[in-house]
N, C-alpha and C positions, 0 to 999 in steps of 0.2 A: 084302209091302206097302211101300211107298215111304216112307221115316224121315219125311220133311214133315209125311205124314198124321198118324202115332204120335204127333209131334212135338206138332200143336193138343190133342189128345187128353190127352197130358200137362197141357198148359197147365191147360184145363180142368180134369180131375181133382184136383189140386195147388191150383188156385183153389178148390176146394169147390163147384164150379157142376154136375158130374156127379160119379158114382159109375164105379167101376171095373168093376163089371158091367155098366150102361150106357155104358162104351164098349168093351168086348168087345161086344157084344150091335151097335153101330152099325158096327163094324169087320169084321163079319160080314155086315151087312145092306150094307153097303158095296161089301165083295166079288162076292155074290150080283146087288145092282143097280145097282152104281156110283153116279157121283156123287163129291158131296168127304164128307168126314167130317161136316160140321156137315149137310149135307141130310137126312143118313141121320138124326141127331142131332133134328132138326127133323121129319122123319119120323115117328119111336116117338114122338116126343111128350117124349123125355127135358127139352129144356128149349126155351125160346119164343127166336123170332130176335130181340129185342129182349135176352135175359139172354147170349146168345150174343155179342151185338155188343159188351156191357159188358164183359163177361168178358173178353174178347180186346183192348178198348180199354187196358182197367182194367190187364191181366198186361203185353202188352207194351208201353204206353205210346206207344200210338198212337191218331190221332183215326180214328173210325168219319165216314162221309161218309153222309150223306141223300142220294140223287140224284136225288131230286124234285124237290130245293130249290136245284139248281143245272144250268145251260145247260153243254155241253161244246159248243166251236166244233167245226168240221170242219176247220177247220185243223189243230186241237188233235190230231182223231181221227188223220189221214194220219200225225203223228210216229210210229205204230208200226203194224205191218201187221195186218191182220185176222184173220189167222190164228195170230198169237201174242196176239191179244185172244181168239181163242175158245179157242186151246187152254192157255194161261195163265190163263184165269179170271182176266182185268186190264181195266183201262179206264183212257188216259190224262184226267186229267179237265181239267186246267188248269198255271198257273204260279203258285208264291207265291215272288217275286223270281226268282232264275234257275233254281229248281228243280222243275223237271215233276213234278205229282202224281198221282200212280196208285194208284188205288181198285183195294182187288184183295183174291179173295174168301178166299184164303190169301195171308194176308201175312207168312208165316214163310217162302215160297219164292224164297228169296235167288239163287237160279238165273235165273228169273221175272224178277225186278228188274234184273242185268245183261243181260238180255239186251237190256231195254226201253231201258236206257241207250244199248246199242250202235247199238239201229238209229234211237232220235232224237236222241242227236249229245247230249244235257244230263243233270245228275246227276239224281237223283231223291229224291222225299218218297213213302214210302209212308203209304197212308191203308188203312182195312179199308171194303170196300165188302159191302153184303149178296148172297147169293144170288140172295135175289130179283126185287133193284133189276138185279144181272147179268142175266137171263133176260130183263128187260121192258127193257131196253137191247139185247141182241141180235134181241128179236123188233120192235124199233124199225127197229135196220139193216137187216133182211130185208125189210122194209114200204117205207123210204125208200132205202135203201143208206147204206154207208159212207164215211164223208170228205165227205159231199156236202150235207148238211144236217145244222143245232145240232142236238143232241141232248136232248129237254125231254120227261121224262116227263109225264104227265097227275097233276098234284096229287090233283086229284077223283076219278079213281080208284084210286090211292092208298091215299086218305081209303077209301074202300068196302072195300079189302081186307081191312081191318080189323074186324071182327064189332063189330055196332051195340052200343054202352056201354064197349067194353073197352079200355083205356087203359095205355099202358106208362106209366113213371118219365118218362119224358122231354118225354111226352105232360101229364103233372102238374103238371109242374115247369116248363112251358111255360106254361101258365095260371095258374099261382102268380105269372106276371111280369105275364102279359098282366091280371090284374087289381089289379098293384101291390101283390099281397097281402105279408106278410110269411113266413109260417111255410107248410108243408106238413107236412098229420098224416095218419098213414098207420098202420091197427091191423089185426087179423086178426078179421075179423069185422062192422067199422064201414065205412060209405062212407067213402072220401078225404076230405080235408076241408082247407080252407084257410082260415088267418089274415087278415080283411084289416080294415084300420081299429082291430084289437083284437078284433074279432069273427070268428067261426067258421062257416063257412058251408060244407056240406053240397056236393059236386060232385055233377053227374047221372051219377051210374055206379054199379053195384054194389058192394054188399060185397066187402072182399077175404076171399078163401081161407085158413087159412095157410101150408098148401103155394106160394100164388101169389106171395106176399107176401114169405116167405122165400125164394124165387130171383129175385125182381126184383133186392130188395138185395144178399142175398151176393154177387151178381154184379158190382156196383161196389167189392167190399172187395180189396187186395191180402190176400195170404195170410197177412202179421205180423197184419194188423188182423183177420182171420177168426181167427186164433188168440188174439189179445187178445180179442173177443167173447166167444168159447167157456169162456176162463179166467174172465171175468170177470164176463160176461153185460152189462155198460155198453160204450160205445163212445163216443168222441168222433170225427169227423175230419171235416178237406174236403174236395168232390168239386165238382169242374170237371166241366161237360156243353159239352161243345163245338156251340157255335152258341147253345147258352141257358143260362148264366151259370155261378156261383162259387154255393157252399154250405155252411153249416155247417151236420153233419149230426150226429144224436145215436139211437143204435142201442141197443135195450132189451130186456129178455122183460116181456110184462105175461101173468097166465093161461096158462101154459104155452105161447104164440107170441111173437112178436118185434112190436117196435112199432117204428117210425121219423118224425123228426123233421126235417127239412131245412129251412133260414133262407139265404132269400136276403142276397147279400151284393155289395155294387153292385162292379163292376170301377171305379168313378171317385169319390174321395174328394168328396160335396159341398161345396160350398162354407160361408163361416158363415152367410152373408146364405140359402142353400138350405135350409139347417137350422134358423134360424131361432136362431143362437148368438147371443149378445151381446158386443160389442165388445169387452170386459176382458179374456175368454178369449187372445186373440193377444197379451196382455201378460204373461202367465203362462206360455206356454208358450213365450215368450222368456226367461226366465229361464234361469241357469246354477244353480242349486241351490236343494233343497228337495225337496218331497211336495206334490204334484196329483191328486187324489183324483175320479173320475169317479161318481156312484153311483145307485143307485136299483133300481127292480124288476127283474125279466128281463123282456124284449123293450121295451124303453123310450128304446134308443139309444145307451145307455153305450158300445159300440163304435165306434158312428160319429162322435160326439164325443171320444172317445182317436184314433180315424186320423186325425180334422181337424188334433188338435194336434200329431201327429207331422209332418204333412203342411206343417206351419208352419212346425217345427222345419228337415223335408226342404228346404225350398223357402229358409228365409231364415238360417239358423245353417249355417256350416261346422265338423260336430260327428260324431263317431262315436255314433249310435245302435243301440242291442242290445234287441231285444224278446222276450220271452219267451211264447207265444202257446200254449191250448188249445183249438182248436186254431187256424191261420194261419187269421185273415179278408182280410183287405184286406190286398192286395199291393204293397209300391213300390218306386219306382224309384228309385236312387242321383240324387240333382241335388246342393243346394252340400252336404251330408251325407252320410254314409254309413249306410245304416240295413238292418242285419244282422237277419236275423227267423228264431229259434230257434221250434221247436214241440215242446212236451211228450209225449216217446212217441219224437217220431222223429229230435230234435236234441238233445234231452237226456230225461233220466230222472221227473223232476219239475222243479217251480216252484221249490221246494225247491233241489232239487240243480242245475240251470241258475244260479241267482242265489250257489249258495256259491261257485262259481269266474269269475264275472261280472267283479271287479275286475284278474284278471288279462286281459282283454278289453279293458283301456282306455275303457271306457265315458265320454263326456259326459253322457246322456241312457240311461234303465236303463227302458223301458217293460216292464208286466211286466199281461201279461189282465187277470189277476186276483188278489185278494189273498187266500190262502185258510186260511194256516194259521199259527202263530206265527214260526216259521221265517222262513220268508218275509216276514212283515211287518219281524222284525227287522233282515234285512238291510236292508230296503229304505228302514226309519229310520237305520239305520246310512248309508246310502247319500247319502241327502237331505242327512245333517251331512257330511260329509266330501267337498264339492264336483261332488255331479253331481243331474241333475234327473232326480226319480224318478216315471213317471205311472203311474197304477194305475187299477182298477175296483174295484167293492166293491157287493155288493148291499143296500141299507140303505134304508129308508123316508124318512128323509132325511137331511138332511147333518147332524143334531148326532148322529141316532143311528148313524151311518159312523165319527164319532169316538168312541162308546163303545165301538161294534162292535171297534174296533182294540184297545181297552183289555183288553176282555174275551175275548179269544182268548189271553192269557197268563195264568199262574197269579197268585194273590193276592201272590203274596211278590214279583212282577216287575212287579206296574202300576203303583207312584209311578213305577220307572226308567222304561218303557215313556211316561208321562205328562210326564215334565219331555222327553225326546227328542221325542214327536211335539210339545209346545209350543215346542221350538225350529224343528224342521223344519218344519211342516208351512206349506204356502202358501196353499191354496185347496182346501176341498169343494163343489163342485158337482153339486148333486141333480138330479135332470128327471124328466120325465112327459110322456108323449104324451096329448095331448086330441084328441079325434074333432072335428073344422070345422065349422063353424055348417053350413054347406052339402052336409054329407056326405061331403065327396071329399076323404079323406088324413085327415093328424093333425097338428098344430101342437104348438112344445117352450114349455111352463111348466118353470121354473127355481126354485133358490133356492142362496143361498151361505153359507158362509162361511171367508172371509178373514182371514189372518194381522192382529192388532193386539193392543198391550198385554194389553188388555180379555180377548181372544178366548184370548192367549197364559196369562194368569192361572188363568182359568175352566180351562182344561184342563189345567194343571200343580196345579189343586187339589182336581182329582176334581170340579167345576162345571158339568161342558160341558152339563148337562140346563137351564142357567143360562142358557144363550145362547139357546134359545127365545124365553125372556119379552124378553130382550133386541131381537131381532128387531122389536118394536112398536114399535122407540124410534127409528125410521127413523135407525140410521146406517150409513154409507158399506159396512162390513166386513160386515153382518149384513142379508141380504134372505130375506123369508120368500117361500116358495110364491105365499101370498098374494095377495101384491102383484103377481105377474105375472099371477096368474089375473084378476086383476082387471083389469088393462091389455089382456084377451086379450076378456074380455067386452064392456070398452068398446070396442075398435076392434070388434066386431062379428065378433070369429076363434072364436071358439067361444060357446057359449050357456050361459047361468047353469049350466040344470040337468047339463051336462056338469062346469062347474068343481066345483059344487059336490060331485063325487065325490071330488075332490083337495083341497079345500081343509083346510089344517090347523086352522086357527082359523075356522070360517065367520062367526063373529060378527063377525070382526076384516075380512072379505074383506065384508061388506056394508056396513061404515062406509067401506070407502074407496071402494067401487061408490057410494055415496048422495055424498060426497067430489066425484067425478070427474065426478058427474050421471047416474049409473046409478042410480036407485031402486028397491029393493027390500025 
């Protein structure tokens, strides 16, 4: 049997995507009626051409190509002769800069690859192209001929090959954009189901299996992150779908199956004016030292307003940046900064452990997911004093209880120190909330802060900070409540009373300034 073959076979196995009985069993059926390994594989029914395509994207870190969704010229086809197209199981597809890509249905056959190079003169990108996207492109040539006309398969049919309701990951994860949703929830047992607006809304497809469910996913996990599962039964990580975006994905058992969780995550930092941030934020995250506190529920945006401010930092400070990320969301680019992005699991050990050897890093700017445990908070007040700008998340209802939150994550005999440090550091908490738009369409950000001042500094060096609430009525500069934005969001007509009023903290205090502004209520 030819090592290549063996060679997928392992991959697989080692990914956790087959068993080694099923592939003795395909490697047999293989012999008897030829074929590549994964046909045979696709065959018995061991695993579906979508867990197959992951698997092999996922193991050797190559993109899988749709060839639906893309034209091959005929100029393109002539760079390599027909007969090492059919008997290679290869297709050249295109150019990305100087390098000819070729879809090809074993993409372990490094033989394959040079030979492709020799007879079109240029190096090459291998991609993993499917079986059966190959078969309806050869029986394409045979219909038009070769070299002589683009190559376009039929979308629409396609579509039909696919038994009516059934839906890979990709297929999913594709409509989770195509409705601007946020989240993808995926159980063994329940229909798919997508986040959009804040709300939950049911897709037209079956329940999943758990057998089904459990090889969708395994199949996008490298083999650390399959063994971190199994230890542990949680999973964090991101998964890039090539052609349909970036994900932060969260793996579980609920009832003895596995549940999964996927949050889109934009490739392009919005802008403040797209987010709907307010002006002060770009003066804060100009700063050279302190503590900038992001906070509020999950799924609310805390991450997309941390990438704004790094993004700030990237674009107008010439500064050594170090982020410490559970896992990487949003990806950037070195411009007048440098901004190094550590991930917990696979750049360092913990949050913890990443931030205790941090200052040997040279850090300006020490962004750090999340804040999650004393450890970490420590350093990272230590950090704020001692001349670098510290930005953080924190999950907290609002921003005075972000500042107790912090207090109380150390024991009793540590929070005056813990309190006199973050009154010196600390610059700015910044709460938010997504509200659903008067009109339906998206969510709009209500705020609230507070900002470094005597007052603010007092209050929390005296065990106080529940003090800074009532303060908030007293409209000054350092101290803005929820409120008050909710209120500016009803009067321009961005969102509707009975929306704010799920958020508001003091509602009595939010209908005097609506009656105030000329909103009567």
């Amino acid at each position: 049997m030819p090592e290549k073959k063996l060679k997928i076979g392992e991959i697989l196995v080692s990914a956790g995507v087959i068993r080694e009985e099923q592939l003795s069993e395909a490697l047999r059926s293989q012999h008897q009626l030829g074929g590549t390994l994964g046909e045979n594989l696709l065959r018995l029914g061991s695993l579906t051409e979508e867990a197959l395509l992951l698997a092999l994207s996922g193991q050797l870190g190559l993109q899988h190509i749709n060839l639906a969704k893309v034209e091959v010229p005929a100029s393109v086809q002539r760079l390599v002769q027909l007969e090492t197209v059919r008997i290679q199981r290869l297709l050249p597809i295109g150019f990305e800069g100087k390098r000819l890509v070729v879809g090809m249905v074993d993409p372990t056959d490094m033989s394959a690859l040079t030979e492709v190079e020799f007879q079109s003169g240029h190096p090459t990108k291998a991609v993993i192209l499917s079986a059966t996207h190959f078969e309806q492109a050869m029986a394409f040539f045979q219909a038009n001929g070769y070299g002589t006309a683009s190559l376009k398969l039929d979308a629409e049919k396609e579509e039909v090959r696919r038994p009516k309701g059934e839906a890979t990951l990709a297929d999913m994860l594709s409509v989770l954009l195509s409705l601007k949703g946020q989240d993808l929830h995926l159980s063994a047992g329940a229909v798919p189901s997508v986040r959009v607006d804040n709300e939950i809304r049911r897709l037209d497809l079956p329940a999943l299996k758990p057998a089904e469910l459990e090889q969708m996913i395994l199949a996008i996990l490298t083999p650390d992150q399959r063994r971190v599962f199994w230890s542990t039964l949680e999973l964090d990580f991101a998964f890039s779908l090539h052609g349909v975006g970036r994900f932060r994905c969260n793996l579980y058992r609920q009832r003895n199956s596995i549940a999964f969780t996927a949050r889109h995550v934009s490739e392009t930092i919005p802008s403040a004016a797209e987010l709907g941030l307010p002006e002060f934020l770009r003066e804060y995250a100009l700063k050279t030292q302190g503590l900038v506190l992001v906070t509020g529920p999950n799924g609310h945006g805390k991450s997309t307003t941390l990438a704004y401010l790094v993004e700030t930092i990237n674009r107008e400070r010439k500064a050594n940046i170090i982020t410490i990320e559970d896992p990487v969301e949003f990806t950037f680019r070195h411009k007048s900064s440098n901004v190094n992005q550590r991930e917990v699991g696979t750049d360092t050990l913990s949050f913890a452990e990443g931030l205790r050897n941090i200052f040997r890093q040279n850090p300006d700017v020490i962004v750090i997911g999340e804040l999650r445990d004393c450890e970490s908070i420590s350093i990272a007040l230590t950090a704020a004093q001692t001349g670098h700008l510290v930005l953080g998340t924190l999950h907290s209802m609002n921003a005075t209880a972000a500042v107790d939150r912090l207090v109380d994550a150390f024991p009793a005999n540590q929070q005056s120190q813990v309190r006199a440090q973050l009154a010196e550091s600390l610059l700015l908490v910044f709460a938010q909330r997504l509200l659903r738009r008067a009109n339906g369409q998206g969510r709009v950000l209500s705020w609230e802060k507070v900002a470094t001042s005597l007052r603010v500094r007092n209050a929390i060096r005296d065990g106080k900070a529940h003090q800074l609430r009532g303060m908030m009525q007293t409209n000054v500069e350092e101290l803005v409540p929820i409120d008050w934005t909710l209120a500016d969001l009803v009067v321009a007509g961005k969102v509707r009373y009975e929306e704010a009023v799920k958020f508001a903290d003091n509602l009595t205090y939010m209908n005097e300034l609506l009656k105030v502004r000329g909103a009567f209520r």
